[in-house]
C-alpha positions in Angstrom: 10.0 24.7 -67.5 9.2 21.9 -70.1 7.1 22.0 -72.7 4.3 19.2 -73.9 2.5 18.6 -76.8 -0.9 17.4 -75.5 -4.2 15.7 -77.3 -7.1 16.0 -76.6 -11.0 15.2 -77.1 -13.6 16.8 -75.9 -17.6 15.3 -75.7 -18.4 16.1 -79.7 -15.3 13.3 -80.4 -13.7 16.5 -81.9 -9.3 16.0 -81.5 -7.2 19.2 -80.6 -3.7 19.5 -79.8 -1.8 22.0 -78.3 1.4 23.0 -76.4 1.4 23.4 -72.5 4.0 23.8 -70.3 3.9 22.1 -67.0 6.4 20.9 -63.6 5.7 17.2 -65.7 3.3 14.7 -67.0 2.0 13.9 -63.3 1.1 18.0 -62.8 -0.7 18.2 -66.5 -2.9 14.5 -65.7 -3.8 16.0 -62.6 -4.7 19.1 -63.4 -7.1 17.9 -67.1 -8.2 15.3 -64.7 -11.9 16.6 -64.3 -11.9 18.7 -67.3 -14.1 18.6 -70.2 -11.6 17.9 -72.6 -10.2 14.2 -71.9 -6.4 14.6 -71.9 -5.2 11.5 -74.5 -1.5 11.7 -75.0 1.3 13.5 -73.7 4.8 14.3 -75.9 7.7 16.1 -74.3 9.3 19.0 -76.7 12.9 19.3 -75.9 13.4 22.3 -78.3 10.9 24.2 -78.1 11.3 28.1 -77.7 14.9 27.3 -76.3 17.0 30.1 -76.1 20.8 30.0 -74.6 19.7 32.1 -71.7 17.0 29.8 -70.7 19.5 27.0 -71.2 21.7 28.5 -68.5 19.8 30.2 -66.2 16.9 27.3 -64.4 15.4 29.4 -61.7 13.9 33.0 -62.0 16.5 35.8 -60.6 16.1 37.0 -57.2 16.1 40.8 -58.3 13.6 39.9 -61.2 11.3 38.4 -58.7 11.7 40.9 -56.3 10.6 43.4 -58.9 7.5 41.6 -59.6 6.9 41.4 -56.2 7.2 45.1 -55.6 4.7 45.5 -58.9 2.3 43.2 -57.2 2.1 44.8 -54.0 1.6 48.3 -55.9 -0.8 47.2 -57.8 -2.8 45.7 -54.8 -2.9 48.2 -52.5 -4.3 50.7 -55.5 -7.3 48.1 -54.9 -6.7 46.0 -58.4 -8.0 42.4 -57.9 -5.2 39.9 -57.7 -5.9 38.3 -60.9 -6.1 41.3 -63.1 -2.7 42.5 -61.1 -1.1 39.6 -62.3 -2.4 40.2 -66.0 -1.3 43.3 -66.1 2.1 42.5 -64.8 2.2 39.5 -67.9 1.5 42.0 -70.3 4.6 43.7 -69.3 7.4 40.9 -68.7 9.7 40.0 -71.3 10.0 36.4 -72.3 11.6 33.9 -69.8 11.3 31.8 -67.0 9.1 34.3 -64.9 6.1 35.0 -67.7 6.1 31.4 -68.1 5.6 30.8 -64.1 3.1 33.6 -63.4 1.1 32.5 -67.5 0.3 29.4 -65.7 -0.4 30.9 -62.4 -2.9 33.0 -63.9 -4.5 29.9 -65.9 -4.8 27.8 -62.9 -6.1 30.8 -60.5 -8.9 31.1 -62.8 -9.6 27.1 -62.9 -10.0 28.0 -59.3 -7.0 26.6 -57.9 -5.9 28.5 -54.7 -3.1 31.4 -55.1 -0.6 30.0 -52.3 -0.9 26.4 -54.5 -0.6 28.2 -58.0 2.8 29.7 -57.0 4.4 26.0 -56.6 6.8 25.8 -59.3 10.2 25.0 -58.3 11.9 28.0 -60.2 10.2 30.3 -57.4 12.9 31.4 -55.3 12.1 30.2 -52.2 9.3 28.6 -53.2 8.2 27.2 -49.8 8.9 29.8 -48.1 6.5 32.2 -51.0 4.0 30.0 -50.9 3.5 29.9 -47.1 4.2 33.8 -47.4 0.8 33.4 -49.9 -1.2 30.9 -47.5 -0.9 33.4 -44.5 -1.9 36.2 -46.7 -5.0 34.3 -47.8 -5.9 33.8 -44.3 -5.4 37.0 -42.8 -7.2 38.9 -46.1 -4.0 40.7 -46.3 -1.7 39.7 -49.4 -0.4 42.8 -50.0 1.4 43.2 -46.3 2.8 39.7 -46.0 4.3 40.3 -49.7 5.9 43.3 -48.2 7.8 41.0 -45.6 8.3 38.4 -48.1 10.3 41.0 -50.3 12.2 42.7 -47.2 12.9 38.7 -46.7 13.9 38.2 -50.3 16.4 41.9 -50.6 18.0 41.0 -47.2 19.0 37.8 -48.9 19.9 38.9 -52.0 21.8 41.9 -51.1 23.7 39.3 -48.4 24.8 37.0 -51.6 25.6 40.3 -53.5 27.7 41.7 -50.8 29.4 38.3 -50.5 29.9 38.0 -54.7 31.3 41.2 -54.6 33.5 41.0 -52.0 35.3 37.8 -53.1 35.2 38.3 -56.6 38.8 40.2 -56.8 40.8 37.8 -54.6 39.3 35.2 -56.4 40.0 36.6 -59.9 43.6 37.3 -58.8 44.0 34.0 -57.2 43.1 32.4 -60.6 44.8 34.4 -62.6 47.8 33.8 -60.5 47.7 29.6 -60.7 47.2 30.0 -64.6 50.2 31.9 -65.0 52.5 30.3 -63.2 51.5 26.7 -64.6 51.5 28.7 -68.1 55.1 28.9 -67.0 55.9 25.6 -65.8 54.5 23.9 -69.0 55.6 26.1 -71.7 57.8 28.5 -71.0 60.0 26.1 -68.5 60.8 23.5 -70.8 62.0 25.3 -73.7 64.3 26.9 -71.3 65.2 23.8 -70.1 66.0 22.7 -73.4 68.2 25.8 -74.1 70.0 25.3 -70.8 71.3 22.2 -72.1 73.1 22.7 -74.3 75.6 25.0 -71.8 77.4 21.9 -70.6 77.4 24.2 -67.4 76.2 23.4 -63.7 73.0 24.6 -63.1 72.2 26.9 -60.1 70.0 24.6 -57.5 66.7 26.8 -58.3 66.9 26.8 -61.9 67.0 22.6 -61.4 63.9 22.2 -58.9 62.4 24.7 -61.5 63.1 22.8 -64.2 62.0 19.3 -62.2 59.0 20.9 -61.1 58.2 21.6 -64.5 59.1 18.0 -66.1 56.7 16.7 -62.9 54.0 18.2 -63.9 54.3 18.4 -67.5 54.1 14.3 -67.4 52.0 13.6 -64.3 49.3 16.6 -64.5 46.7 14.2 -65.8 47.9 12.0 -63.4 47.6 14.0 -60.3 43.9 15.9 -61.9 42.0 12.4 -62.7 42.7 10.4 -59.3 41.3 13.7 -57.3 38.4 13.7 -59.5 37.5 10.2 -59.4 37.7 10.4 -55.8 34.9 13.7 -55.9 32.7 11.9 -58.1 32.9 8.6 -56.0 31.9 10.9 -52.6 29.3 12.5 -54.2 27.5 9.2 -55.3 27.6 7.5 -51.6 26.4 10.6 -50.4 23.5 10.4 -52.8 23.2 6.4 -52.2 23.3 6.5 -48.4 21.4 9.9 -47.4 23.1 9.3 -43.8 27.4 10.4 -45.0 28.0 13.4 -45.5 31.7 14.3 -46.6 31.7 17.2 -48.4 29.3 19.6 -46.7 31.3 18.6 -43.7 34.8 19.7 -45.0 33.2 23.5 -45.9 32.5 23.6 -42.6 36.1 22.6 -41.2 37.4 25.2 -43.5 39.1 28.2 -40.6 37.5 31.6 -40.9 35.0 29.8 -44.2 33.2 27.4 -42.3 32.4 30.3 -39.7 31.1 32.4 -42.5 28.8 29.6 -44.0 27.6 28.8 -40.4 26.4 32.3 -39.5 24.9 32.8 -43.3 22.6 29.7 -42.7 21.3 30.7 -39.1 20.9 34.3 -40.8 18.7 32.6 -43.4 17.0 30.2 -40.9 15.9 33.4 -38.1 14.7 35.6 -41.4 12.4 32.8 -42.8 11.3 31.8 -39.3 10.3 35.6 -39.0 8.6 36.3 -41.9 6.3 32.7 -41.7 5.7 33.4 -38.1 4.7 37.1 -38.7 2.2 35.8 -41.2 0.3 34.0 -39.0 2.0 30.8 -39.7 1.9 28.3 -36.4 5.6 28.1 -35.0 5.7 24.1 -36.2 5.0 24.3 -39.7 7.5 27.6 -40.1 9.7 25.4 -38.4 8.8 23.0 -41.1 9.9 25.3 -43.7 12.8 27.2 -42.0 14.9 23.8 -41.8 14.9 23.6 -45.5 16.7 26.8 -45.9 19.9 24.6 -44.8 21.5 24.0 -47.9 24.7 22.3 -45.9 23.6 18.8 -45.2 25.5 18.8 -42.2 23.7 21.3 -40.8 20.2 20.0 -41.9 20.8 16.4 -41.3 21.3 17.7 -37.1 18.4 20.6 -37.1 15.6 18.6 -39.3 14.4 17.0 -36.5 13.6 20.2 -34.8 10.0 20.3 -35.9 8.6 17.3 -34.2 9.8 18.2 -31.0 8.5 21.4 -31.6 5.0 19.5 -32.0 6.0 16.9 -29.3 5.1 19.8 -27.3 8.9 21.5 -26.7 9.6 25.3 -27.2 11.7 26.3 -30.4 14.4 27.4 -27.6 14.2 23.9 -26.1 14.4 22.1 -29.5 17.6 24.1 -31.0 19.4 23.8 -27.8 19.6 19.7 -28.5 21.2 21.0 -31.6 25.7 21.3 -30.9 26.0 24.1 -34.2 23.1 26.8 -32.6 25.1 28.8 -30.4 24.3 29.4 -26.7 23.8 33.4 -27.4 21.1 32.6 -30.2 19.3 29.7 -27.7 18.9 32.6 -24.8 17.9 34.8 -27.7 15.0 33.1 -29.2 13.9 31.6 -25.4 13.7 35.4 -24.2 11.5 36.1 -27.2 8.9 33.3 -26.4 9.0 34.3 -22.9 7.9 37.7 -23.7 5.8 37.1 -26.7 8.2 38.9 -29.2 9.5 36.0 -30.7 9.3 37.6 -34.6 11.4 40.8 -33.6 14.1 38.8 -31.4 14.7 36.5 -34.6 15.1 39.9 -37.0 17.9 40.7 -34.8 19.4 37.8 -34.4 19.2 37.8 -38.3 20.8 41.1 -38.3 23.6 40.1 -35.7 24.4 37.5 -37.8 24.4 39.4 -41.3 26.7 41.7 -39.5 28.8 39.9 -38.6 29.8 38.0 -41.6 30.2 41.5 -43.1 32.7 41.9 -41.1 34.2 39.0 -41.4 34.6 39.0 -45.2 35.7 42.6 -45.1 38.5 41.4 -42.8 39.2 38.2 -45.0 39.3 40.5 -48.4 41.7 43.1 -46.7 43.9 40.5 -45.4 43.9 38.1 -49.0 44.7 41.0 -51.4 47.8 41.8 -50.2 48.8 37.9 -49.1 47.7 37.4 -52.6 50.1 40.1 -54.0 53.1 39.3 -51.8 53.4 35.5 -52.5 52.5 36.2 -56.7 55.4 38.9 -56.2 57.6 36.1 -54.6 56.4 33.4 -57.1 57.3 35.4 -60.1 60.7 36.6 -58.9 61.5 33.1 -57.8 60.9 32.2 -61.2 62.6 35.1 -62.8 65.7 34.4 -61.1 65.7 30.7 -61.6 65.1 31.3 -65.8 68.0 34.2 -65.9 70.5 33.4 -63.3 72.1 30.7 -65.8 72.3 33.0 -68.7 74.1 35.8 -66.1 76.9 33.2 -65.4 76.9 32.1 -68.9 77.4 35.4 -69.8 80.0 35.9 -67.0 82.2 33.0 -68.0 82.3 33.8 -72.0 83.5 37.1 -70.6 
């Protein structure tokens, strides 16, 4: 979060200055707008208390806020008042991102701004989906319980990603490592060989010379074949910013076999748990709906779902509206319409959420058990093609001197 130097002058004509951090310049006008103190100039500090972790990391971590979350909820239901909870909880955070956030939650709480708008920095995780969370809690009287399904919410999710992480990590660590040593070969080790070979005045095996070509092709076009691929990413990604309707990328993750499933089943996992937990709160089934479509990162998938909403308020069911929709399967339509016929629409969507988390546990359990060996088999064949194309020269070298 950035950091201002502000002015200011209060009724006496008397000048102070101090740091704030704020969203930007529009949050900080707005919010010294009716003060007493007349807010004079703003100045952006680009170096103050920077540290390399805060230069890396933007938004607070899902098991840090989680953990706050859990302190809050204790701290609650002991009968503490929100705002002294949330001092005691800043005495005891270490500098970051997250004392910053819940510093000027705390100021603006006591200005009298409302709790569900205080939480409405951008490094929330979530953050719409919080602050509803908040906004239900206010209503009802009951913070403490709709936390509670905020952080079931928020450790379904997180241990979903870590399950994922964890999963993929080794088969993509051996993948890489696998690419950067056999191109360690073909531009290093290759051509010295190459130069050695010459000087046997000796036919060459056919491997050892598509070897040695392969090398030669890529130790003079590599920049050649990296750059063109790169222009071409960079040229994608600015008509998809420029013309909000193309979308190329998200749509070729989702044309990936046995990924694009995965990536499918994770958003509608995402979508039925955030529909749940707004609709639990108290939250009217359009405005949840409102929220629940921003959980589509994939702008394929929100570009055909964001419409949902306004039929929703045009006076359809959420079953009706989702069936228009070609990526919602059948099974989860009949799902959700059985819920709204029987008013148990909150448990139908945790299931669905659970069927869906399921299954892409499956799924990557499968994919990992069937790339680690794929993986090993063809970096076996790689290296012993390569070994015999290097050493088979030198044998019948050897063979002929003999």
């Amino acid at each position: 979060m950035p950091y201002f130097r502000c002015t200011f002058v209060n009724e006496q004509g008397h000048y102070n200055r101090r740091i704030v951090f704020a969203e930007g310049r529009g949050e900080l006008r707005e919010f010294y707008q009716n003060a007493d103190e007349k807010l004079l100039s703003i100045r952006k500090l680009f170096f103050h208390n920077v540290s390399l972790f805060k230069l890396l990391s933007r938004k607070i971590g899902y098991s840090e806020f989680l953990l706050f979350n859990q302190k809050l909820i204790t701290l609650l239901r002991s009968g503490v008042s929100f705002i002294r909870a949330l001092g005691t909880i800043i005495k005891n955070t270490r500098e970051g991102n997250l004392k910053e956030v819940l510093i000027k939650v705390e100021s603006d709480i006591k200005n009298g701004v409302q709790i569900s708008d205080a939480f409405s920095s951008n490094l929330i995780p979530f953050q719409k989906i919080y602050r509803a969370s908040l906004l239900a809690g206010e209503k009802s009287g009951n913070i403490e319980s709709i936390l509670g399904k905020f952080n079931v919410y928020l450790e379904k999710i997180t241990t979903l990603k870590r399950k994922t992480i964890s999963s993929l990590s080794y088969p993509i660590i051996l993948l890489g490592f696998m690419v950067t040593m056999v191109l360690v070969i073909l531009l290093y080790a290759i051509p010295k060989f190459s130069s050695f070979y010459e000087s046997f005045e000796a036919q060459l095996p056919r491997t050892t010379l598509i070897l040695i070509a392969v090398a030669e092709f890529l130790k003079n076009n590599i920049l050649l074949l990296i750059l063109p691929v790169f222009f071409i990413y960079l040229v994608v990604r600015v008509i998809e910013k420029k013309v909000p309707g193309i979308v190329v990328m998200d749509t070729l993750k989702i044309r990936i076999p046995f990924i694009g499933k995965m990536i499918l089943e994770n958003a509608l996992a995402v979508f039925s748990r955030t529909l749940s937990v707004l609709i639990s709160g108290g939250i009217p089934v359009p405005e949840a709906a409102t929220i629940a479509v921003e959980t589509f990162s994939n702008r394929y998938f929100y570009h055909h779902i964001k419409d949902i909403p306004e039929k929703i308020r045009g006076g359809n069911l959420l079953s009706d509206a989702l069936q228009a929709v070609d990526f919602i399967p059948d099974m989860m339509n009949e799902v959700i319409r059985v819920g709204e016929s029987s008013g148990n629409l909150v448990d139908v969507l945790d299931k669905n959420a659970e069927y869906y988390e399921n299954s892409i546990d499956i799924k990557i359990n499968s994919m990992v058990s069937l790339i680690e060996p794929i993986l090993i088999i063809f970096l076996g064949l790689v290296v012993a093609f390569m070994l015999m194309s290097v050493y088979l020269p030198i044998f019948q070298s050897i063979r002929v001197v003999h």
